[in-house]
Structure formats: structure tokens, C-alpha cells
N, CA, C and O of each residue as an XYZ file, in Angstrom:
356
protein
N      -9.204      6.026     17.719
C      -8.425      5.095     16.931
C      -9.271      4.275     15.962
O      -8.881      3.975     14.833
N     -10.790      3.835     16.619
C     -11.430      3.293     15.259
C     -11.406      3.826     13.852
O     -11.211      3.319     12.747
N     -11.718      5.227     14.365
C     -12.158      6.319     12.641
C     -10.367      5.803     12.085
O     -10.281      5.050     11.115
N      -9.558      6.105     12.528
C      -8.447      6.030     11.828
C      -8.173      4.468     11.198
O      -7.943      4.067     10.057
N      -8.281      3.953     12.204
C      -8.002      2.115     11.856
C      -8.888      2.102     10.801
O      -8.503      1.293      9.957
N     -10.008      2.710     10.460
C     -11.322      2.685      9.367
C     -10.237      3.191      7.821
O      -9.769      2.646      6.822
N     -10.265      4.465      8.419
C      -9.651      5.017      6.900
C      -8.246      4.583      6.926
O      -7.879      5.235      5.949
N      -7.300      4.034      7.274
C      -6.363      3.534      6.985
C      -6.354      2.177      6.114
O      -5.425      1.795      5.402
N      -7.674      1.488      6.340
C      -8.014     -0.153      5.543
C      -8.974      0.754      4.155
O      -8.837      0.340      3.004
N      -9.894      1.965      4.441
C     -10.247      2.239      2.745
C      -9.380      2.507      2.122
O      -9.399      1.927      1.037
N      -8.316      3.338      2.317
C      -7.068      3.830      2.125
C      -6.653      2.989      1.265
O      -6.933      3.083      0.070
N      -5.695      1.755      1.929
C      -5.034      0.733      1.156
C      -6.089      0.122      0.386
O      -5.516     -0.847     -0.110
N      -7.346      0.101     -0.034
C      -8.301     -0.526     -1.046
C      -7.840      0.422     -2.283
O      -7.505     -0.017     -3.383
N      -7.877      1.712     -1.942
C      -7.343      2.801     -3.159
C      -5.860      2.897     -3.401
O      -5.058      3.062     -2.481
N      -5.546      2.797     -4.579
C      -4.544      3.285     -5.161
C      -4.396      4.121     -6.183
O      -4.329      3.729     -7.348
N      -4.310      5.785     -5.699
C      -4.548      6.748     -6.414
C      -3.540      7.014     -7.615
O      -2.365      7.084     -7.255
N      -3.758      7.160     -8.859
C      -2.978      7.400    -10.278
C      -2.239      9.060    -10.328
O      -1.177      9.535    -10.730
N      -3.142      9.431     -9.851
C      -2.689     10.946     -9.903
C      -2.115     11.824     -9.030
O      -2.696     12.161     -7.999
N      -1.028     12.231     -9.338
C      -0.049     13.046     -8.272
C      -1.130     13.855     -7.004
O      -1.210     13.815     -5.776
N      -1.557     14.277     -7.665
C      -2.319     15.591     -7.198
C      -3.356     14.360     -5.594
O      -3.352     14.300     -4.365
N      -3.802     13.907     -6.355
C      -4.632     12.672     -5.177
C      -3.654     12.288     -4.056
O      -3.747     12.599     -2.869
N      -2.733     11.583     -4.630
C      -1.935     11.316     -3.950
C      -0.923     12.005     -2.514
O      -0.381     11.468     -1.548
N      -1.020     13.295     -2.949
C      -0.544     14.335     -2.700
C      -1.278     14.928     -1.128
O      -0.834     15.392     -0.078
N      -2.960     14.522     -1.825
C      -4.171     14.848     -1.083
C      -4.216     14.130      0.325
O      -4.476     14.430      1.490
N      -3.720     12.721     -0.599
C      -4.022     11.710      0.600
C      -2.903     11.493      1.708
O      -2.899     11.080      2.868
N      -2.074     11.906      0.922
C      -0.680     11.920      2.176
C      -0.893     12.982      3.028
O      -0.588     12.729      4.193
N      -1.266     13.956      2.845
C      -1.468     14.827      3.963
C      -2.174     14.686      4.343
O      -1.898     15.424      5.289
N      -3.631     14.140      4.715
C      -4.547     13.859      5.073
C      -4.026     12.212      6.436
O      -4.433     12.026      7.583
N      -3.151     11.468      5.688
C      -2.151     11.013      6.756
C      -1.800     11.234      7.114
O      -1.566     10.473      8.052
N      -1.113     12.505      7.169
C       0.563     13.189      7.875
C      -0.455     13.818      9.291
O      -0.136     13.863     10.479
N      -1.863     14.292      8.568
C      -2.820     15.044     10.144
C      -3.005     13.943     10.737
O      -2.714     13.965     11.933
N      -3.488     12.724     10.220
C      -4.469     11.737     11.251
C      -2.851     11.174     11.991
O      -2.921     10.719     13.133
N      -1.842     11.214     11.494
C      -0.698     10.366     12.032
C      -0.702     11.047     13.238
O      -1.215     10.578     14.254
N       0.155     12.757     13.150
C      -0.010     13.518     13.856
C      -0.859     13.613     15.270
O      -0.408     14.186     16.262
N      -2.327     12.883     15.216
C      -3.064     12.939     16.103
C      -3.034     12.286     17.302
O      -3.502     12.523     18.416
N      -2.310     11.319     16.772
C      -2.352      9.766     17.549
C      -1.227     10.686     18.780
O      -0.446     11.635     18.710
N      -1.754      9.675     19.936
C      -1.330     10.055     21.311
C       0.392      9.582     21.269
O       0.799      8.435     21.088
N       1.280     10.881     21.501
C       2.774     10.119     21.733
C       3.647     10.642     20.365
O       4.805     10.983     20.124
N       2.104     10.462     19.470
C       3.912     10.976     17.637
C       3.596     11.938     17.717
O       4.429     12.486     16.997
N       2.731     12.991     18.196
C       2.565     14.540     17.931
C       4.048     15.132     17.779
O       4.143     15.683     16.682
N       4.878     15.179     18.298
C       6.298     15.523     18.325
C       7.853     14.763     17.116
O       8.991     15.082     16.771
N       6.873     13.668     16.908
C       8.542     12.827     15.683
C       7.579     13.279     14.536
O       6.496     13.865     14.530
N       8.692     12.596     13.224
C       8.727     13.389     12.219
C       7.162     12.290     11.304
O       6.667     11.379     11.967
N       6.708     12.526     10.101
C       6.449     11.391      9.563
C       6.541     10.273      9.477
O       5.860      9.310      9.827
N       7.740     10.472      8.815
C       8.920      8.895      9.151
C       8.502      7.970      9.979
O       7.900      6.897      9.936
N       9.218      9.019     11.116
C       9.069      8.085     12.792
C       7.695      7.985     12.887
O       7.514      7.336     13.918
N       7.029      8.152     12.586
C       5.459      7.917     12.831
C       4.948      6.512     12.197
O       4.688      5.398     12.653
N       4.935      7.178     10.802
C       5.040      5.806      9.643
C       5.555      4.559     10.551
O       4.825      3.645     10.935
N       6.780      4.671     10.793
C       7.062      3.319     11.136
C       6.942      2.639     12.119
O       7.016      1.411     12.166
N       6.670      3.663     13.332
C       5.669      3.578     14.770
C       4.222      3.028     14.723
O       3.678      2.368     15.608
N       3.793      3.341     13.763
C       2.678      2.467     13.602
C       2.480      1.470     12.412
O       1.392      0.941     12.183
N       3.565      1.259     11.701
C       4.103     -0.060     10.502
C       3.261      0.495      9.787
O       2.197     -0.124      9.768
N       3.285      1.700      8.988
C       2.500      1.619      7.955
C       3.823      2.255      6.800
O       5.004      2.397      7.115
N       3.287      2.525      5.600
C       4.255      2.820      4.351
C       3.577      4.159      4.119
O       2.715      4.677      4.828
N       4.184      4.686      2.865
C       3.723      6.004      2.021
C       2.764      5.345      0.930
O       2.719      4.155      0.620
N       2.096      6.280      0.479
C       1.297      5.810     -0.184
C       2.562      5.119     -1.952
O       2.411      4.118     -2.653
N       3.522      6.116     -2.015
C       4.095      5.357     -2.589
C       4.940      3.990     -2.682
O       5.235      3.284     -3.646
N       5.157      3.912     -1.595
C       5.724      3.001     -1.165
C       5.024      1.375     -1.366
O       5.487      0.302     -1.751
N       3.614      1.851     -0.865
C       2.666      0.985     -0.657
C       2.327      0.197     -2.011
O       2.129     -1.013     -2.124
N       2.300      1.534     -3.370
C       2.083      1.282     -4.634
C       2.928      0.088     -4.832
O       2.555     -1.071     -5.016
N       4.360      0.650     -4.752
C       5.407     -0.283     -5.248
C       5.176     -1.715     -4.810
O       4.966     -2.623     -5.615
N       5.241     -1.922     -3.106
C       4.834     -3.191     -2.717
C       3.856     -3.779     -3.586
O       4.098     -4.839     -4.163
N       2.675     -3.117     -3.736
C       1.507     -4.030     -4.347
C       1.706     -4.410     -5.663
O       1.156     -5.427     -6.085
N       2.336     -3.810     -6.287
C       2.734     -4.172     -7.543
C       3.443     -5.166     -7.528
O       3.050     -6.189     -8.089
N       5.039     -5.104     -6.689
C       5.574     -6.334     -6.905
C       4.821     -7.524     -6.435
O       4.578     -8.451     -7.209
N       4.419     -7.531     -5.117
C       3.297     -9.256     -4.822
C       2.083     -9.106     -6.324
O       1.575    -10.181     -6.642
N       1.782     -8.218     -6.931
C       0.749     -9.106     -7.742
C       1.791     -9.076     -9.070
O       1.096     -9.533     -9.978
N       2.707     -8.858     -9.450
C       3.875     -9.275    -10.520
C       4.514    -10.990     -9.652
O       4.621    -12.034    -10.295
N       4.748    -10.906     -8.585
C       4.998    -12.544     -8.078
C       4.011    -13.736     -7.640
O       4.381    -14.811     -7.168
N       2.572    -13.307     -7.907
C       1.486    -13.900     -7.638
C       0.966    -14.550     -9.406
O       0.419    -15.525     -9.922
N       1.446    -13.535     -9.690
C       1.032    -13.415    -11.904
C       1.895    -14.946    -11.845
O       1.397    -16.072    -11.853
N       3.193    -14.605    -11.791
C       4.840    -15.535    -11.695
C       4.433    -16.951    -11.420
O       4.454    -17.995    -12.072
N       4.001    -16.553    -10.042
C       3.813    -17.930     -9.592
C       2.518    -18.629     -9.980
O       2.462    -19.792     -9.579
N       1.434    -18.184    -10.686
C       0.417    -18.834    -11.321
C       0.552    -19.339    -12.676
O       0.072    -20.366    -13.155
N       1.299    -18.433    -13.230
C       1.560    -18.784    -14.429
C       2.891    -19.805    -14.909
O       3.273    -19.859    -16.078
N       3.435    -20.497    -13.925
C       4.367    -21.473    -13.650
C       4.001    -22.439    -12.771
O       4.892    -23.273    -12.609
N       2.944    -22.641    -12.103
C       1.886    -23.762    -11.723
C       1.044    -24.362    -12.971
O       0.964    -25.551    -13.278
N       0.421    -23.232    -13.635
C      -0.083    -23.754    -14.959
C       1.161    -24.261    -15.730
O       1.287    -25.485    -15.725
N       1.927    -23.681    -16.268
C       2.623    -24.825    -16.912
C       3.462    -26.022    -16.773
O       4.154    -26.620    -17.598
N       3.233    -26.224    -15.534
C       3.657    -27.626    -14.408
C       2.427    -28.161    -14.690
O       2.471    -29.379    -14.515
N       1.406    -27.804    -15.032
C       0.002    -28.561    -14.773
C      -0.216    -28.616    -16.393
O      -1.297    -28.995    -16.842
N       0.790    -28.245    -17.196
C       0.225    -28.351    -18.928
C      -0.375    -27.673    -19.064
O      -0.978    -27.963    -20.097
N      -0.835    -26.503    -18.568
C      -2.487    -25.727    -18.750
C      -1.296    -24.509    -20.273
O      -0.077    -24.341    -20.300
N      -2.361    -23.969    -21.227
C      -1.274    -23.069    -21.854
C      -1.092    -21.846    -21.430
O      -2.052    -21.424    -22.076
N      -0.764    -21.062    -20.996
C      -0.749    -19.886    -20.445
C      -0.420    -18.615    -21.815
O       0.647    -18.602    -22.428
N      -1.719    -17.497    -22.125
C      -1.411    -16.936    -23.232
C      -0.926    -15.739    -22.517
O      -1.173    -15.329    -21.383
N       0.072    -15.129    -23.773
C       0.949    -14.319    -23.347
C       1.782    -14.804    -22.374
O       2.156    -13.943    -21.577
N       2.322    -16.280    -22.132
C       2.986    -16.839    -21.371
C       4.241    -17.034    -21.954
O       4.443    -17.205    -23.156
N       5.424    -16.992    -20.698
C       6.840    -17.072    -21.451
C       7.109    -18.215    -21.903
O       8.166    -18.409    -22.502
């Protein structure tokens, strides 16, 4: 479980652009999921969510929206604080 707990945290540091990577890296999850004692038998899915993790797309989307509501919320502290915010609404 360490090696996995390992590449599951480099994992989420990467966010791959290209289908083909992406593609790479999900199956490369779908084996290590697979391994774990107990999901050998449910589907992805049930795995995924047996151990709370997302798809790599999935994951994309999340990260995008918290740093689109992190942008939001900084850039509406600055202009509570007068600061000018460029390219600000």
C-alpha cells in the first residue's frame, strides 16, 4: 500500500494535457486499483469510490473549478482592500 499511496500523491501533482497520457495513466490505475486486497472482483467505479479517489478526469475538472474560486475569491478581497486588480471585473 505504500508504493501505491506514493504514486497516487505524484499522480495528483500531474495533470496530463494529452489524451493519449491520460489514457496511459488511467490504466495504470485501473491495475494498481485492481491489486488492492477485496476490489479485485468490483468494477472501477466501485473501486474509485472504495478508496475516495476520482478519474483522472474528473480530478481535472475539480482542480480547475477550486483554482477558478480561489482566483474569485482573491480577486474580490483585493477589491474590498482597494488593491486594483488587472484584468479584474
Amino acid at each position: 500500500m505504500p508504493l501505491y499511496s506514493a504514486l497516487v500523491k505524484c499522480v495528483q501533482l500531474w495533470a496530463p494535457h494529452y489524451k493519449q497520457d491520460i489514457e496511459l495513466l488511467e490504466c495504470v490505475k485501473r491495475r494498481a486499483t485492481k491489486l488492492m486486497k477485496g476490489l479485485e472482483n468490483k468494477s472501477y467505479e466501485e473501486r474509485l469510490r472504495e478508496l475516495r479517489l476520482f478519474s483522472l478526469e474528473k480530478r481535472r475538472l475539480r482542480g480547475q473549478l477550486i483554482e477558478k474560486g480561489c482566483q474569485a475569491l482573491e480577486q474580490s478581497a483585493q477589491r474590498s482592500a482597494g488593491v486594483t486588480v488587472p484584468g479584474g471585473m
